[in-house]
C-alpha positions in Angstrom: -15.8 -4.9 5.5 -12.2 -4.6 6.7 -10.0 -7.5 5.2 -6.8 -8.2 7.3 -3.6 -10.1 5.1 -2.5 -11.0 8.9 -4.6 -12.5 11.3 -3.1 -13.9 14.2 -6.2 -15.5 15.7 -6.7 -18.0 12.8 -5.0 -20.9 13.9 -5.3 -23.3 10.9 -3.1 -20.7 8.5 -2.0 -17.7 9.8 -4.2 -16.1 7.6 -7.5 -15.0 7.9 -9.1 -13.6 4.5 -12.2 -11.7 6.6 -14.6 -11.4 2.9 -17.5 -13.4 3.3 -18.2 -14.9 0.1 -21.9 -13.4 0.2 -20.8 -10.0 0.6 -21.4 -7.1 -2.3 -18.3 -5.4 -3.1 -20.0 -2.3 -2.1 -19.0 -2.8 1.1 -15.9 -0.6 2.1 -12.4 -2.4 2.3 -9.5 -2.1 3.6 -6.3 -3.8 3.5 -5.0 -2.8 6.8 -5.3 -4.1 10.1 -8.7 -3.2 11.9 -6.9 -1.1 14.2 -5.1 0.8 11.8 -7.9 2.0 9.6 -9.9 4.3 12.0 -11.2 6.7 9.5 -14.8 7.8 10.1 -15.8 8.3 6.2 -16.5 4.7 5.6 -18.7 5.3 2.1 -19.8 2.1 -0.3 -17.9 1.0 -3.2 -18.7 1.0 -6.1 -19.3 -1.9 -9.0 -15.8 -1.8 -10.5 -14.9 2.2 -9.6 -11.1 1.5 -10.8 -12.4 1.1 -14.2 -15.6 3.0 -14.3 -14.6 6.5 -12.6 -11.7 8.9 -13.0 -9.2 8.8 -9.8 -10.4 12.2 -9.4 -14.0 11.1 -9.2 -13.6 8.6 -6.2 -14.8 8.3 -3.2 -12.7 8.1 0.3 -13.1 4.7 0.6 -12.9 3.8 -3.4 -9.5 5.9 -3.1 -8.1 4.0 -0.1 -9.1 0.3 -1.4 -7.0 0.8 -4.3 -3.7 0.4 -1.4 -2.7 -3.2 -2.2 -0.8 -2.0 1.3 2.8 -3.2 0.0 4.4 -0.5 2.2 6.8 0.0 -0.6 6.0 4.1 -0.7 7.3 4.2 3.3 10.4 2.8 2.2 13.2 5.4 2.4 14.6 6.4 -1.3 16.6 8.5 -2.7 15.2 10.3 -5.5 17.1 12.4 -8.2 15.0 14.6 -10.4 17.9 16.6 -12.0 18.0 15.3 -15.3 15.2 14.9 -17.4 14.2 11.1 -15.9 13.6 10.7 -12.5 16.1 8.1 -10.8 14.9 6.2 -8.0 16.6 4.2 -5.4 14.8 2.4 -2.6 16.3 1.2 0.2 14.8 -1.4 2.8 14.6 1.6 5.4 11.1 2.0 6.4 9.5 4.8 8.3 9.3 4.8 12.0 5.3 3.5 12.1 5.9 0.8 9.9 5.8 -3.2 11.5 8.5 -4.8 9.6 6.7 -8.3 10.3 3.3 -7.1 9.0 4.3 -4.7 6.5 1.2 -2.4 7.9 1.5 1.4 9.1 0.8 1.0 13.1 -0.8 4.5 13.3 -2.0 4.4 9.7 -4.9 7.0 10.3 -3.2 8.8 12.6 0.2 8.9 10.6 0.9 12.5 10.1 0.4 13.2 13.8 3.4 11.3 14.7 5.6 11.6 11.6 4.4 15.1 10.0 6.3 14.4 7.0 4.7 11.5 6.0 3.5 12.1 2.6 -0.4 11.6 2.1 -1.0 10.6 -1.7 -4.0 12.7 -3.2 -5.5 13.2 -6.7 -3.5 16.5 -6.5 -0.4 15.7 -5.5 -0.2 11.9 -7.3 1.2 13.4 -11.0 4.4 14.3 -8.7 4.5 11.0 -7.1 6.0 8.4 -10.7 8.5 7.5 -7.9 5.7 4.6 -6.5 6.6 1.4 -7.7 5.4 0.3 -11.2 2.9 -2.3 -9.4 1.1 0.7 -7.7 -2.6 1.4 -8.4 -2.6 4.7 -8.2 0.6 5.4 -10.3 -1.4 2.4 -12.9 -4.8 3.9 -13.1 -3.0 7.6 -13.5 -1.1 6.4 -16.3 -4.3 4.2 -18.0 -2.6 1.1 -16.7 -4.9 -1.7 -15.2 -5.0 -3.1 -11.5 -2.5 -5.6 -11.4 -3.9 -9.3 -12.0 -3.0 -10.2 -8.0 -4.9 -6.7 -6.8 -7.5 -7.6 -3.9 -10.4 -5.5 -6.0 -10.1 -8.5 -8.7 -9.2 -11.6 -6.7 -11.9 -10.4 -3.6 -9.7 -12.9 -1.6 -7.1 -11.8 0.8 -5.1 -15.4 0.9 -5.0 -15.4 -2.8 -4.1 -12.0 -3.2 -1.3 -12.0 -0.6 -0.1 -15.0 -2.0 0.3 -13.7 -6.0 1.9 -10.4 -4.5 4.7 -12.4 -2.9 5.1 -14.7 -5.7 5.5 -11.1 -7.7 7.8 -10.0 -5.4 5.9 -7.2 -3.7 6.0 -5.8 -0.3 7.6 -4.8 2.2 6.8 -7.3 4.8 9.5 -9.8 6.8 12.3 -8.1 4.4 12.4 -4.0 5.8 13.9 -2.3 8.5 12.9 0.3 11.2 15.0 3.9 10.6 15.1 4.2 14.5 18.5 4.5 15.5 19.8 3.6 11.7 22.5 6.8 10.5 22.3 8.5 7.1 25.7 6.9 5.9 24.1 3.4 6.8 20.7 4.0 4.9 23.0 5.0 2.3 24.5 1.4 1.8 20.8 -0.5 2.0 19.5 0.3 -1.4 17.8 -2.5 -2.5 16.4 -3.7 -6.5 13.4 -5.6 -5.4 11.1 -2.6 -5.4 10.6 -1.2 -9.4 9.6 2.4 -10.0 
């Protein structure tokens, strides 16, 4: 089961929250749009994996549901790692792929073919990645944290979950800007405090 934050085709909202209220969580989700998540490994979900496995014993699809797709890790920031902390400044800069409406990747499965940069978050490389925001599940779960209350895996609804995540300030969405075009000394002066590593 794919569940889409953004529906344009439901008329009576704007939002469409795709779960049938019959279905098993086993089912895979997603919290990007249909046509972003083309990915053929589509496995089942487990009962409650995020507290029952290690990260390092998930599934593809377990791994990818725990995205509450906020977008904040596309943002561009500027990260000093000279001292003995990490500091971390976002700006509102988001990648090239990113829809600044939606807050959604546009080539989310095909990402690194058109920016080769773009960072893919792994078991392996996630102990180097504390730079996430504080709400992230994966940076959570590494550090024995639980989901957040607003995470889709506990509210199973899209609507509600969209709706606690804006009311907690996350995401990307309606408040981010393209880099196309933007120069280094003008990313420079969009650092933003709304995102919290």
């Amino acid at each position: 089961m794919t569940i889409n934050f953004l529906n344009k085709n439901d008329e009576q909202s704007g939002l469409h929250s795709g779960v049938n209220p019959d279905a098993k969580l086993e089912q895979s989700v997603s919290l990007f749009p249909d046509n972003a998540d083309t990915d053929s490994r589509s496995e089942p979900l487990r009962p409650q994996f995020w507290s029952r496995f290690a990260l390092n014993e998930l599934n593809h699809s377990e791994w990818e549901a725990l995205c509450d797709g906020c977008g904040s890790c596309c943002l561009i920031k500027y990260i000093d790692n000279d001292d003995d902390e990490e500091l971390v400044e976002y700006t509102d800069v988001t990648c090239q792929l990113m829809d600044c409406a939606t807050g959604y990747c546009q080539h989310y499965a095909t990402r690194q073919e058109h920016v080769p940069d773009c960072i893919q978050l792994t078991m392996d490389n996630l102990p180097n990645m504390m730079w996430l925001p504080s709400h992230c599940a994966y940076k959570r779960l590494y550090k024995g944290q639980g989901l957040p209350s607003w995470h889709l895996l506990l509210t199973q609804d899209a609507v509600v979950t969209q709706h606690e995540m804006r009311a907690a300030n996350v995401g990307v969405a309606g408040r981010c800007v393209s880099e196309i075009g933007m120069s280094d000394e003008e990313m420079e002066t969009r650092v933003v405090n709304w995102v919290n590593p």
